[in-house]
C-alpha positions in Angstrom: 57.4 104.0 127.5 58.4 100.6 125.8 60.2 101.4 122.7 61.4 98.8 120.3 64.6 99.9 118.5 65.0 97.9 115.2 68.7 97.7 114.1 71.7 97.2 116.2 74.0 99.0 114.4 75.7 103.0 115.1 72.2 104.6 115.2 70.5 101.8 116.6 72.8 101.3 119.5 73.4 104.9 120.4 69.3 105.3 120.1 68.8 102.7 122.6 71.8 104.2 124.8 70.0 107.8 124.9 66.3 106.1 125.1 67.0 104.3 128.6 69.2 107.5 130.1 65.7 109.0 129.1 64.0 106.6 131.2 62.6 103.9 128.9 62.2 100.5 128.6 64.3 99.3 125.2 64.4 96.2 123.3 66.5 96.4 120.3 66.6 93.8 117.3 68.8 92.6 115.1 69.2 89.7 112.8 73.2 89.6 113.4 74.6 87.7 116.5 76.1 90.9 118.0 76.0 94.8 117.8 77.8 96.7 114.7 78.7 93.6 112.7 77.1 95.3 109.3 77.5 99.0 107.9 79.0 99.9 111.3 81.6 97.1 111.4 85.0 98.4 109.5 84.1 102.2 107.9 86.7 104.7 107.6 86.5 105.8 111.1 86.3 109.0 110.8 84.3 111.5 113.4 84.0 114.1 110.3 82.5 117.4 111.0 85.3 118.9 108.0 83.5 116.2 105.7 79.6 118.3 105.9 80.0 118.4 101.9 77.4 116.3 100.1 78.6 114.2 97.7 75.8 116.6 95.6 77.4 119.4 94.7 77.9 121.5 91.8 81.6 120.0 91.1 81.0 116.2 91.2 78.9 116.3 87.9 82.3 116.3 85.5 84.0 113.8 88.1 80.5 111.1 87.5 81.1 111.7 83.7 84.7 111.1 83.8 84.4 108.0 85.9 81.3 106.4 84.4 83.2 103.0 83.0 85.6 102.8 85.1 85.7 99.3 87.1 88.0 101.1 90.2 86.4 104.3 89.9 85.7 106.3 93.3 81.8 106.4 92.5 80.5 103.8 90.3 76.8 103.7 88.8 75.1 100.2 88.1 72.8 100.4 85.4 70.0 98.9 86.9 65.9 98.0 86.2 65.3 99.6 89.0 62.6 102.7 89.8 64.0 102.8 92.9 67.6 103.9 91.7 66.2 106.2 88.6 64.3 108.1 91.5 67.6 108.2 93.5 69.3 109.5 90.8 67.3 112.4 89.9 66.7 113.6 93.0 70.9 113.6 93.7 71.0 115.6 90.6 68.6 118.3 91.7 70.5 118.4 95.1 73.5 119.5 93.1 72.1 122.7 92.7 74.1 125.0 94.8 71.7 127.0 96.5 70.7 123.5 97.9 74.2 122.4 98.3 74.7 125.0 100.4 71.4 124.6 102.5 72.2 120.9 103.4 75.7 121.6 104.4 74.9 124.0 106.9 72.5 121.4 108.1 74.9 118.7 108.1 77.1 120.9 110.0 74.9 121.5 112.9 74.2 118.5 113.3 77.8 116.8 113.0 79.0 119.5 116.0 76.4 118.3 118.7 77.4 115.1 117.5 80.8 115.3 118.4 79.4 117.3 121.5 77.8 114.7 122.5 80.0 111.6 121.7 82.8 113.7 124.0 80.5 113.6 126.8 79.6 110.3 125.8 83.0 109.1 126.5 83.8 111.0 129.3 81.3 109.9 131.0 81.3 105.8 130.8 85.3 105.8 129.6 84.9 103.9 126.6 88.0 102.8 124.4 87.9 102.8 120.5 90.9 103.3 119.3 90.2 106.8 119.6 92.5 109.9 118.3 92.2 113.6 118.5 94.5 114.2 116.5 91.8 116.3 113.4 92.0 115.4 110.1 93.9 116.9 107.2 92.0 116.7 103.6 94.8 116.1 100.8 94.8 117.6 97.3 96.7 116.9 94.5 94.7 118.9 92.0 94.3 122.7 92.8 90.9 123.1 90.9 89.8 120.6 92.8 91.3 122.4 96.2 90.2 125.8 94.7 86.8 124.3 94.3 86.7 123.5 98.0 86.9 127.3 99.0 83.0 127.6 98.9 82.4 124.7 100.7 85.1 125.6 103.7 83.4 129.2 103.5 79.8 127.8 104.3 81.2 125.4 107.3 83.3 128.7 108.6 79.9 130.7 108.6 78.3 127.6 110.5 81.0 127.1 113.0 83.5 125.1 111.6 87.1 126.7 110.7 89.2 125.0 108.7 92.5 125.8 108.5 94.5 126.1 104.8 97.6 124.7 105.0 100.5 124.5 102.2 102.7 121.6 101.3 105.2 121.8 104.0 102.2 122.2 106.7 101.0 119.3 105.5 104.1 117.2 106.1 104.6 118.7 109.1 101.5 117.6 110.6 102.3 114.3 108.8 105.4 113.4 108.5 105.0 110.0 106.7 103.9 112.4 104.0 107.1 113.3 103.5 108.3 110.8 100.1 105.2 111.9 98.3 105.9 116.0 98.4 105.9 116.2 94.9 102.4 115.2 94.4 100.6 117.7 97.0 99.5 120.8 96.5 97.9 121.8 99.4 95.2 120.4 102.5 92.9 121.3 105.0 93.0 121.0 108.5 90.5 120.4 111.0 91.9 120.5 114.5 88.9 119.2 116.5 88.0 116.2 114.2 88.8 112.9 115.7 88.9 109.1 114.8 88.4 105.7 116.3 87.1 102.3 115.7 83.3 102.4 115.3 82.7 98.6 115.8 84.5 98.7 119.1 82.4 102.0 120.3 79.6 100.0 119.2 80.3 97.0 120.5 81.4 99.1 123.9 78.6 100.8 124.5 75.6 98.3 123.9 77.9 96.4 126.7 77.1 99.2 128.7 73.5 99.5 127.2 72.8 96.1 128.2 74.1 96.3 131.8 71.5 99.5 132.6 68.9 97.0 131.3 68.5 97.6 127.2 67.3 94.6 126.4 69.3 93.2 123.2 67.6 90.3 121.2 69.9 89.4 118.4 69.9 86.4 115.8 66.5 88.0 115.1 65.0 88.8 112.2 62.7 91.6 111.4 60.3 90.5 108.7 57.4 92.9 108.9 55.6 95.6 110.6 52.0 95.0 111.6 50.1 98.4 111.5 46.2 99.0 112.2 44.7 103.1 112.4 48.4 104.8 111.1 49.9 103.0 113.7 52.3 100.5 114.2 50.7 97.4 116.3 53.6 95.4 116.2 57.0 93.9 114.1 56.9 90.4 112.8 60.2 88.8 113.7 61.9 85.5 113.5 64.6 84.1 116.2 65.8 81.3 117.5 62.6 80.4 119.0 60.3 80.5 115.8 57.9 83.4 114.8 56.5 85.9 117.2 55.4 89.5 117.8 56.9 91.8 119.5 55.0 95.2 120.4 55.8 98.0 122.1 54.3 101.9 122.8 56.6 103.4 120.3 59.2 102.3 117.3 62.4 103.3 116.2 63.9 102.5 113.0 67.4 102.4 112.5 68.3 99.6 109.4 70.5 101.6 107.6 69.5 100.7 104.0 67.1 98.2 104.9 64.8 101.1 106.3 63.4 101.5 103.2 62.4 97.9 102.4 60.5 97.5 105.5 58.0 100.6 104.6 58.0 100.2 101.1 54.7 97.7 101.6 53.0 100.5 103.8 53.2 103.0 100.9 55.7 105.1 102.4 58.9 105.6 100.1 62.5 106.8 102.3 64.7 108.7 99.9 67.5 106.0 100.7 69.6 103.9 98.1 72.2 101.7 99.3 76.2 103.0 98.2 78.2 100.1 98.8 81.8 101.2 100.4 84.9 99.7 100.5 87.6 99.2 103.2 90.9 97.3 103.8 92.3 96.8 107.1 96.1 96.4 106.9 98.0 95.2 110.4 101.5 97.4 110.6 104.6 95.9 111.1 106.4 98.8 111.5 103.5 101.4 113.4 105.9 104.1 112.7 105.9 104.4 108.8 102.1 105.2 108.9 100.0 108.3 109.3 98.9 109.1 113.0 96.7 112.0 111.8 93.5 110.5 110.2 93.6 111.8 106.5 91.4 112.4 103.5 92.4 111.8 100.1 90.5 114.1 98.1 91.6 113.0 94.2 90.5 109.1 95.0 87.5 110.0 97.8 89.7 107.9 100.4 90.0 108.2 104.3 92.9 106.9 106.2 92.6 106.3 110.0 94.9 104.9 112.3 93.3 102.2 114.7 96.2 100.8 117.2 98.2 98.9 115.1 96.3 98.6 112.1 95.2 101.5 109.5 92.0 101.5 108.0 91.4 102.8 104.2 88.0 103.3 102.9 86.1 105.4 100.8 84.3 104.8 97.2 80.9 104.3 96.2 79.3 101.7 94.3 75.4 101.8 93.5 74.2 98.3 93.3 71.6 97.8 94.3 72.0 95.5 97.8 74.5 93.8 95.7 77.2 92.7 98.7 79.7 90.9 96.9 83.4 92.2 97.0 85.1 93.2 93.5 89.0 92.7 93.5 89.2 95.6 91.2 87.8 98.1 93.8 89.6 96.0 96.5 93.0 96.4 94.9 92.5 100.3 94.0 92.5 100.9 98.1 96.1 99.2 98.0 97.4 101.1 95.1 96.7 104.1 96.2 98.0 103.3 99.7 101.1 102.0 98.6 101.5 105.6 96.0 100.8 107.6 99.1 102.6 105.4 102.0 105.6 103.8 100.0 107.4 102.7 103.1 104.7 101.4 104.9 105.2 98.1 106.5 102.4 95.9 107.2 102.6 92.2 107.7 100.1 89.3 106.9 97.4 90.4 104.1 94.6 93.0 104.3 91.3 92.8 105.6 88.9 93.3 102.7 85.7 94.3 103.7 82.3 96.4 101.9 79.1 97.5 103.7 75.8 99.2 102.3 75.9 102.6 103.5 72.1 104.1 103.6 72.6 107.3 101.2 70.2 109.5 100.5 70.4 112.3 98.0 70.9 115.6 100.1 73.2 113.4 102.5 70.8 114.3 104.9 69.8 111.5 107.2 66.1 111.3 108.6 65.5 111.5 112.0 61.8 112.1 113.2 58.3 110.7 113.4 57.0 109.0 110.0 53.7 108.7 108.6 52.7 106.0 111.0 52.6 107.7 114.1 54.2 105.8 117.0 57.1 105.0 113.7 60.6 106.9 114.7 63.5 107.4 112.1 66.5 107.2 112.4 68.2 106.2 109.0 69.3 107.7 106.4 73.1 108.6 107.5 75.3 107.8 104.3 78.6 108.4 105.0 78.6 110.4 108.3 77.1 107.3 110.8 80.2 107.5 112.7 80.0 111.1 112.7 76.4 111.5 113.0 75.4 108.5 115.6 75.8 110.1 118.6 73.6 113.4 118.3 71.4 111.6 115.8 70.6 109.7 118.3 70.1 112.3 121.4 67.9 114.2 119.4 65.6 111.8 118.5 65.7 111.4 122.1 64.2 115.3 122.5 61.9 114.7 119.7 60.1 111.7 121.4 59.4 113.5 124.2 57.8 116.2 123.0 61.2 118.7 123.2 63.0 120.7 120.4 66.6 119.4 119.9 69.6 121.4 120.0 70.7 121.6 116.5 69.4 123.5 113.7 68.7 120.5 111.6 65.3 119.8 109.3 64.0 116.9 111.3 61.0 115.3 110.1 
């Protein structure tokens, strides 16, 4: 078939990768001038099977209350006119239940092992380079309610495939030694062996190279400004691009916008459970590569992720619901330093950081949708949250299966 992939980010790009292996003709779109230049451009990344845990879960309820306020907080709420938001919200809080809870991290963690699967094979196969490490990563705790609390999650993933391994203080550093001047404040991690990390821009970037030389057709500086349907059916997408106004059909349609996904339906009366969560990151470039962490780390007190990329080290993490509110706030900005500088004193990193936010598309179960929609010849693939990186790759080959006709590998509610 000709398929039109709209969206050239993570799930875009590795959609239109597995589409023309598949043996289709694919033309994605994008309104940026190259692939993963939005959400996908500087995330924590983290390939995070260990991370399956919603952000809805029975414990986060006294964290929201005890942040609600605060500027730096690691989720902040915008009190906002807007339905969309309310709905968001009550919906998140029914997903905190933890017979649900429970439910979607099993699915999440399905999904997020055929992902890695498949991203292995993935890189095997064409050699791509991302700054990749397989080196797992090791959740931090500085609270032990907080690490207690984690026990029923870890039991869930351990039932579902996914061990990971308790370690004590001096474990910890041991795995990490740049760990080692702030002892006093752990009191315990995780460790997941087969987790990995790497640059998603550059694996974007990479692979729609490699998309593009099989024959993917990419079209970017091209915005998407409407959908033309006629009999539940998508006739065609109204763009805009360097040459003016046209339309661009196609057989079927995949739709990959990250948060955008949902403004593009919301005029053909179908509402996607997705709310934009603005996250932050800093990029700092290291002076001195050896007084930072090699093992790509989660900071469970502040919601933080620290990866190693080269010579740079990536920290990211919060969320902020406003709306599709871009702008950067030094308050949230400067957080990701203080708390890298209480956990890394002696790092050494020269010129300044690289602040950066993108709109992640969250939805309330963390669940991402990936299927056929209302309008029949309409494929998702949207809806990832936090877990894009993770997610992308077997996202991406299951919609694949689902297109033609086949059931995917993982045990995963697809639409």
């Amino acid at each position: 078939m000709n398929i039109l992939v709209l969206g050239a980010g993570l799930a875009g790009t590795a959609s239109a990768w597995y589409l023309q292996a598949a043996g289709h003709q694919v033309t994605v779109v994008d309104r940026q001038p190259g692939a993963g230049l939005e959400t996908s451009f500087a995330n924590g990344g983290q390939i995070s099977v260990s991370h399956a845990e919603p952000w809805a879960n029975p414990h986060v309820l006294p964290n929201i209350l005890k942040w609600l306020g605060r500027r730096d907080a690691p989720l902040r709420w915008h009190w906002r006119a807007d339905a969309a938001q309310w709905a968001w919200g009550v919906q998140f809080l029914r997903e905190c239940l933890p017979g649900r809870s429970q439910r979607n991290i099993a699915a999440i963690v399905h999904l997020a092992l055929y992902s890695r699967q498949q991203l292995q094979l993935l890189r095997a196969q064409l050699g791509l380079e991302y700054d990749q490490l397989q080196r797992g990563i090791l959740h931090l705790y500085t609270n032990r309610r907080d690490m207690a609390n984690a026990m029923a999650a870890r039991r869930v993933m351990a039932e579902h495939g996914l061990p990971r391994d308790i370690l004590d203080v001096a474990a910890c550093l041991e795995l990490e030694p740049a760990l080692a001047p702030v002892a006093p404040l752990l009191v315990g991690g995780d460790y997941t062996a087969s987790d990995e990390s790497g640059d998603a821009h550059r694996f974007t970037q990479a692979l729609a190279a490699r998309a593009a030389t099989a024959g993917v057709d990419f079209r970017y500086n091209t915005q998407i400004e409407r959908l033309a349907t006629a009999g539940g059916r998508v006739a065609g997408v109204v763009c805009r691009g360097p040459q003016g106004a046209n339309l661009l059909t196609a057989d079927a349609y995949v739709l990959a916008l990250g948060s955008e996904s949902p403004l593009l339906l919301r005029p053909h009366g179908i509402r996607l459970p997705i709310y934009p969560a603005k996250g932050y990151s800093a990029t700092l470039h290291l002076a001195n590569p050896d007084s930072a962490p090699t093992v790509s780390l989660t900071d469970d007190a502040y919601k933080l992720v620290f990866s190693r990329l080269g010579n740079r080290l990536r920290v990211a993490g919060t969320a902020e619901f406003n709306g599709y509110n871009r702008d950067l706030d030094p308050v949230r900005c400067q957080a990701l330093i203080e708390r890298t500088k209480q956990l890394f004193p002696n790092l050494e990193i020269e010129g300044d950081a690289n602040f950066w936010c993108g709109l992640r598309p969250a939805t309330p179960s963390n669940l991402p949708l990936i299927g056929r929609s209302r309008l029949s010849n309409l494929w998702l693939n949207t809806g990832h949250g936090t877990l894009g990186w993770t997610l992308a790759c077997g996202s991406a080959a299951a919609l694949t299966d689902l297109l033609a006709g086949r059931s995917p590998a993982p045990d995963f509610p697809f639409l």
